[in-house]
C-alpha positions in Angstrom: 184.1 136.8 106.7 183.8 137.5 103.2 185.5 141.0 101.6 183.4 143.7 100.8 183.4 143.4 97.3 185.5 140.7 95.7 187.1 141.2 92.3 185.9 138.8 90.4 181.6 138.6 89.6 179.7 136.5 92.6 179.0 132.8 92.0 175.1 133.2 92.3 172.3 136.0 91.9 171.6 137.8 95.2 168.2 139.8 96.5 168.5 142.9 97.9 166.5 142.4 101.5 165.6 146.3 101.3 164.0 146.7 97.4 163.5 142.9 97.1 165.3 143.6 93.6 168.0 141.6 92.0 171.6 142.9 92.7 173.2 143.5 89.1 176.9 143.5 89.4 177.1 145.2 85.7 175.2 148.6 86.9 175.0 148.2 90.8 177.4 148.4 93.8 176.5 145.9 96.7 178.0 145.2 100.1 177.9 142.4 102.7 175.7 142.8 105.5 177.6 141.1 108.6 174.4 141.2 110.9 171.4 139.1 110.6 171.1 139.8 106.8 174.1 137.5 106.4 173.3 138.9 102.5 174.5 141.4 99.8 172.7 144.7 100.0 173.0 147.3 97.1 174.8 150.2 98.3 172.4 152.6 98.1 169.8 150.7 100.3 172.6 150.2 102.8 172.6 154.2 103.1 176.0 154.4 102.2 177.7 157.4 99.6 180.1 156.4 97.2 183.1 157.7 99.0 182.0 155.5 102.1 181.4 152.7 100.0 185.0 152.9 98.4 186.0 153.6 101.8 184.9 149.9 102.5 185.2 148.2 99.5 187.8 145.3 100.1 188.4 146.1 103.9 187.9 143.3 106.7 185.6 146.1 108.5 182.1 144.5 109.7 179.1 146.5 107.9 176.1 146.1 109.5 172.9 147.6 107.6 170.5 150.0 109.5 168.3 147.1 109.8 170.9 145.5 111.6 172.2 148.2 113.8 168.6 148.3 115.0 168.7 145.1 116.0 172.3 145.0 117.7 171.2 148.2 119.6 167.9 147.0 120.9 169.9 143.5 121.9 171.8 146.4 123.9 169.5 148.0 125.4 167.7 145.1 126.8 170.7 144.0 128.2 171.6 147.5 130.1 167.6 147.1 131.1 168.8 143.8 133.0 172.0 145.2 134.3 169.5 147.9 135.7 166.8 146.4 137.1 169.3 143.6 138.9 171.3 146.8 140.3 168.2 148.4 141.7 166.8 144.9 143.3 170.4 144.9 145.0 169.8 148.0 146.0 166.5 147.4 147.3 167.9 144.3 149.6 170.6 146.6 151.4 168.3 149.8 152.1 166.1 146.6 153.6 168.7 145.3 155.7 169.8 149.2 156.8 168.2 150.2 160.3 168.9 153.4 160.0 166.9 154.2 156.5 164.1 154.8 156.5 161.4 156.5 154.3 160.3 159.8 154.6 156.4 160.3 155.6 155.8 162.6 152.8 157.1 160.2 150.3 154.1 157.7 150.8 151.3 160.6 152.1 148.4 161.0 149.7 148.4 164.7 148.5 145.2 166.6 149.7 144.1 168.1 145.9 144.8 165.8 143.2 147.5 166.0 140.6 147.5 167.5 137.5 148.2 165.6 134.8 150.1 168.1 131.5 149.7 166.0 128.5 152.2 166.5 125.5 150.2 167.0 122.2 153.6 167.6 120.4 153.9 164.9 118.0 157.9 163.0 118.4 159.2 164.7 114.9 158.2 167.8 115.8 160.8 167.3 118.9 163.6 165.3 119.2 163.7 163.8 115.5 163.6 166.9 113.7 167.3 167.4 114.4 168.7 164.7 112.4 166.8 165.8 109.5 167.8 168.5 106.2 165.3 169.4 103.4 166.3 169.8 100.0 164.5 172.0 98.0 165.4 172.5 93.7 165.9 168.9 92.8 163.5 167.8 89.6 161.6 164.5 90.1 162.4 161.4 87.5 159.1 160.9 85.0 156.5 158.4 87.4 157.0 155.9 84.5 160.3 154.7 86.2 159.5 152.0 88.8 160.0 153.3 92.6 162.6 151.2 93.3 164.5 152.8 90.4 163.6 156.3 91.2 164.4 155.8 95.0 167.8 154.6 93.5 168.2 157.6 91.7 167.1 160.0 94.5 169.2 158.8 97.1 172.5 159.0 94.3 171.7 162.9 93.7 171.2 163.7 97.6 174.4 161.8 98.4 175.9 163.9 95.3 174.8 167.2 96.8 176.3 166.9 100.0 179.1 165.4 98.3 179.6 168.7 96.5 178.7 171.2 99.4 181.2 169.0 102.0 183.9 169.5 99.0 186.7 167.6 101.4 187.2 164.0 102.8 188.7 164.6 106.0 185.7 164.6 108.8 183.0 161.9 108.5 181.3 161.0 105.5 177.3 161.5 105.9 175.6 159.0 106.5 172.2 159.2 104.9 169.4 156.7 107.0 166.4 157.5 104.8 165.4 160.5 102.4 161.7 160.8 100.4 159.8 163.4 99.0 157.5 165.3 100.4 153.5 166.1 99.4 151.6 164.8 97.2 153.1 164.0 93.3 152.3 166.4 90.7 153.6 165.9 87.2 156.6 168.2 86.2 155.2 168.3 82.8 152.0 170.0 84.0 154.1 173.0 85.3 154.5 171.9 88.9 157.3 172.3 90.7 159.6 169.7 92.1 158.5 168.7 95.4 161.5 169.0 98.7 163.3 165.9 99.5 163.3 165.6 103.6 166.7 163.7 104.5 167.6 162.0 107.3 171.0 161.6 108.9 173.0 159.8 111.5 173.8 162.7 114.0 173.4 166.2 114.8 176.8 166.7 114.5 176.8 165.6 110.8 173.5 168.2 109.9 175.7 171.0 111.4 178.6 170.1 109.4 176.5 170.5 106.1 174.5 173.3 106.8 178.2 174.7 108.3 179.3 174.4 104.6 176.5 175.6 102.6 176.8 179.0 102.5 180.0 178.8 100.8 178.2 176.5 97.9 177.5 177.7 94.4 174.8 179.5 93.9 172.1 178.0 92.0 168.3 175.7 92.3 169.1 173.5 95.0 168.7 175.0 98.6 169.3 173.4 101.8 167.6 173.7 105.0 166.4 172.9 108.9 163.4 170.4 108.9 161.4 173.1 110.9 158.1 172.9 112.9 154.8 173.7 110.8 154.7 177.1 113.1 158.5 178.1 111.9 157.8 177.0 108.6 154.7 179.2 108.0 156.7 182.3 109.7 159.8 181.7 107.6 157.4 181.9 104.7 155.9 185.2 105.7 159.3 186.8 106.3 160.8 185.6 103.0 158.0 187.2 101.1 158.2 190.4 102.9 162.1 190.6 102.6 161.6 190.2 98.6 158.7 193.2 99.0 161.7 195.2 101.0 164.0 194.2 98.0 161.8 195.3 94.9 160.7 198.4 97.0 165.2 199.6 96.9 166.5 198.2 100.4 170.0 196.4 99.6 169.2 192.7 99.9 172.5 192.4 102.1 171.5 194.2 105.0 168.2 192.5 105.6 168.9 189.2 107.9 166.3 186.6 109.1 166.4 186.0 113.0 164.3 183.1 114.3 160.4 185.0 113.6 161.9 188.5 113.3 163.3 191.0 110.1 166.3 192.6 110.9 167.4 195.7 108.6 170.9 196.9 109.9 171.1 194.7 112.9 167.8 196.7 114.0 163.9 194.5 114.1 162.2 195.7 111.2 158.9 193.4 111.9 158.4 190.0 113.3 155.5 187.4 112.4 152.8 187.3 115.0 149.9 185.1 114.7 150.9 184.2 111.0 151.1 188.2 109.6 154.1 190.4 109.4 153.9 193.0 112.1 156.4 196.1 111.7 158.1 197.2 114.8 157.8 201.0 115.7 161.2 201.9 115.8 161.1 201.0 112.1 158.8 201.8 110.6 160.5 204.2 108.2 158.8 204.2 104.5 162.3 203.4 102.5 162.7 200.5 105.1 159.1 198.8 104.0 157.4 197.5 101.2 155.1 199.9 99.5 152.0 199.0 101.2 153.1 199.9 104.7 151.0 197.4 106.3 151.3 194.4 108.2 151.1 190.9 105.9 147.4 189.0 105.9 147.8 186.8 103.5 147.8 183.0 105.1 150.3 180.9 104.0 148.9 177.6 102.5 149.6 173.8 103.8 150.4 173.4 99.9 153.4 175.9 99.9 155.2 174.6 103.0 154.6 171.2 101.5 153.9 168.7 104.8 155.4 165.6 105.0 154.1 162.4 103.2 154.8 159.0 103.0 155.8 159.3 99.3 159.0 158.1 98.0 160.4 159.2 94.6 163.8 159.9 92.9 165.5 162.6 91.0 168.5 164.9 89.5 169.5 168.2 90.3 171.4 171.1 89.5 174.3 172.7 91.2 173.5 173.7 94.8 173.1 177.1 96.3 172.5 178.9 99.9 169.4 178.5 101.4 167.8 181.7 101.4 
């Protein structure tokens, strides 16, 4: 098994399998893939921080590149599919060979009125996958005259730098980042447009906990961190955030104001909650130095362009220090 990175500069050229790019010893950190790659890979398309990296760097620890781990999983799971289906054929041949088991009569009678069929519209990121992502919101895009492979580079370095900064320690697991890219549609900085989120993917749940665990004690500044939330919490996070500034520039002390799922508290009390996209103030609270000036609910729609929705888009950038998600 060759080390992870040797000392001395490697006898030939290598190809990244990710970027298809050159691996360039000079500017770029690589590391051996011991799956099917067989290859160097540069660091950042491994999904590996620099910590993890120098973590690895000279050890005799197999790496295997998401690509890989894919593979060696699916290898597994075919091969507990086997285990299974052999287990419940075994099973099968001993209930046949039991006199006393039989099978119930209503197990194989036809129901009278058919069945029902519920059909789940929700789309598999607005579920399960959702909580293995962060978005990162404050982090200026790299000119579009870069190439994408070198502004994917460069994104990838200032997300791993971010968490880097808000984990501030060494001693739990280093994230590990499995794919990040920007999301909606590119718009030049230069034309006065801000910098689009970044949605990031991690490992596990328990890693997206631990950062978002550690953000509130982050510097404040442009870069915000936050849940990957359904389009529907999205829009009502949106509604309440612009209604808690109204509350702010009306006099109410921005500390006492807390966001609770779709609700505004003010003192531990429901100020309003979001129905059907509009604020709504509760009656209990409806007291005019609690509200904005207007004293009625919110019915301006919130815009597919604020939220920014997802795209397939990949880009880089840099960012500033990092700061509490509001």
């Amino acid at each position: 098994m060759p080390p992870k990175k040797p000392p001395k500069k490697k006898s030939k050229s290598y190809t990244c399998p990710i970027c298809d790019d050159q691996i360039d010893d000079s500017t770029q950190q690589s590391i051996w893939c011991d799956g099917e790659c067989n290859t160097w890979l540069h660091r950042g398309c491994a999904g590996l921080s620099k910590a993890a990296h120098s973590k690895l760097n000279g050890t005799d620890i197999p790496f295997y590149c998401p690509h890989c781990r894919l593979m060696r999983q699916d290898r597994e799971i075919e091969s507990l599919k086997a285990s299974l289906s052999d287990l419940s054929k075994r099973f099968d041949d001993l209930t046949s060979k039991s006199p006393g088991v039989s099978t119930p009569p209503d197990a194989t009678s036809v129901p009278s009125q058919p069945t029902r069929v519920v059909k789940n519209h929700s789309k598999p990121n607005s579920m399960e996958n959702r909580k293995f992502n962060l978005v990162l919101s404050g982090i200026p895009e790299a000119p579009s005259s870069q190439s994408r492979s070198v502004r994917a580079h460069a994104m990838f370095e200032k997300v791993s730098e971010v968490f880097s900064e808000v984990l501030g320690d060494t001693n739990g697991p280093l994230p590990h980042i499995r794919d990040c890219r920007r999301l909606g549609k590119f718009q030049s900085p230069s034309d006065g447009f801000r910098p689009r989120s970044i949605l990031v993917t991690l490992d596990s749940v328990l890693t997206v906990d631990r950062i978002l665990s550690k953000v509130s004690s982050a510097s404040h500044g442009a870069v915000k961190i936050r849940r990957d939330l359904p389009f529907e919490d999205r829009l009502a996070h949106s509604v309440l955030m612009k209604e808690r500034w109204s509350m702010i520039q009306a006099g109410t002390d921005r500390s006492v104001i807390k966001l609770r799922k779709r609700s505004l508290l003010v003192d531990g009390q429901v100020h309003g909650s979001v129905i059907n996209g509009s604020f709504v103030l509760a009656a209990q609270n409806s007291s005019p130095d609690l509200t904005s000036p207007a004293q009625t609910p919110s019915t301006t729609p919130v815009s597919a362009v604020d939220l920014q929705l997802p795209t397939n888009d990949t880009t880089n950038s840099s960012h500033p220090p990092v700061s509490t998600a509001s």
